[in-house]
N, C-alpha and C positions, 0 to 999 in steps of 0.2 A: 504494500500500500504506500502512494506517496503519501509526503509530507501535507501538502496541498490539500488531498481528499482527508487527511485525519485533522485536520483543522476548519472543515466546516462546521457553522455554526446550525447548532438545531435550537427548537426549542424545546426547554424543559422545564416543565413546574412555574412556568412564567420567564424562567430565567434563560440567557443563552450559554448555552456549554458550548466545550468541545466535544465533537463526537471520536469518544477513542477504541483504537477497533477491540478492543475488549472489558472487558471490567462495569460498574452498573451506569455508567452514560453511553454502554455501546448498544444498549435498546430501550426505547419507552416503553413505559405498563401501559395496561388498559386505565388506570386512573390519569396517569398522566395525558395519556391522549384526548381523554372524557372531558379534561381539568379546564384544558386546551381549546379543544371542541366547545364548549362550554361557554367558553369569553371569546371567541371568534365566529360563532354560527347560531344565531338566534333563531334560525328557520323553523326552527319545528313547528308542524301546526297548531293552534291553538282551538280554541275550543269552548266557547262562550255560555257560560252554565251559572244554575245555582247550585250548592251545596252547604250544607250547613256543614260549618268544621270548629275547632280551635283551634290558636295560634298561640306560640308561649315563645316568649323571648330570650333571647339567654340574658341569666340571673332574673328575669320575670315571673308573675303569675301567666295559667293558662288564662286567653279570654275567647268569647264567641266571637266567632267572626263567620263571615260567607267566603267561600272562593267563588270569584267570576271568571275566570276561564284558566284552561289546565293544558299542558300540554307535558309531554313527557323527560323534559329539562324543568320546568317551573308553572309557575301557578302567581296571580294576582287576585289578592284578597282585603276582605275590608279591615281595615286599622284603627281602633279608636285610638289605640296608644301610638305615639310618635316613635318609628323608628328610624334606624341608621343606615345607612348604605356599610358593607361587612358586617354589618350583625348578623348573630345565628340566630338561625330560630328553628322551631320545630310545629308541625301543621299535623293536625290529627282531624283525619276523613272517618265518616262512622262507617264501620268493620273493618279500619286499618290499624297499625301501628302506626306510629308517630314518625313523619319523614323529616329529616334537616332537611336543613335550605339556606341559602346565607341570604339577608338583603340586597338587593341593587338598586330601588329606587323606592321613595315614600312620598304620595303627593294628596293632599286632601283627604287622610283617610284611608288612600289607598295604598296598597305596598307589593310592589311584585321582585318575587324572590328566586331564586336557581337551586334548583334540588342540589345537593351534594353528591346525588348517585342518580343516574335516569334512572325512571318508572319503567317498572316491567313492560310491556306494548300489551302483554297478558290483563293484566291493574288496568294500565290505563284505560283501555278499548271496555274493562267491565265497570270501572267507573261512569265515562260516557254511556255504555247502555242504562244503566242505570235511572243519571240525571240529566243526558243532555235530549231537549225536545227537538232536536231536529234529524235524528236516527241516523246522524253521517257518524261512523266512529272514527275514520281515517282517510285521510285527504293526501293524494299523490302529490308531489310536488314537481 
């Protein structure tokens, strides 16, 4: 391998390495690439609904809140409490477990946040059957 090809720059974790042809910056995880993915591709479909859920902050109580639409990187839901862009938090759907999600943006109430791990497309598609009235569960892009 030259010199040249072991000094490309990748991305990783946000940050840029060297890529070296062996050892742990000589491949990305699935988290990394997800992390990645994540903060660069917002595509995924959304999905305009109601849902009754709560929302708990970190270092917060849990409160009611609605999600209005979900998609399988993130969700935007109603906020009484003021939050922060990097804050954790955690959203609990009824017959879920409790998903993270960090903030990204809070505006009048409202607050749409980025799952920490995609939703199963399994979850997702049976939550939409579920609540959303318009019987699309999945939308090609």
């Amino acid at each position: 391998m030259t010199a040249q090809a072991r000094s490309l720059p990748a991305l990783f974790e946000g940050k840029v390495h060297t890529i070296a042809p062996f050892g742990k910056d000589a491949m990305q995880t699935t988290d990394d690439r997800y992390h990645i993915a994540a903060q660069e591709d917002r595509c995924a479909p959304r999905t305009k609904l109601t849902i009754p859920a709560s929302l708990r902050a970190s270092g917060g109580r849990a409160f009611q809140s609605v999600v209005h639409d979900l998609s399988i990187s993130g969700f935007s839901a109603a906020s009484i409490n003021r939050m922060h862009e990097g804050q954790l938090c955690w959203l609990t759907l009824p017959g879920l477990e409790s998903l993270q999600a960090q903030v990204v943006w809070w505006d009048n109430c409202i607050v749409g946040c980025a799952f920490s791990e995609l939703l199963s497309p399994i979850v997702h598609d049976n939550i939409l059957q579920r609540y959303s009235s318009t019987g699309i569960y999945r939308s090609a892009i």
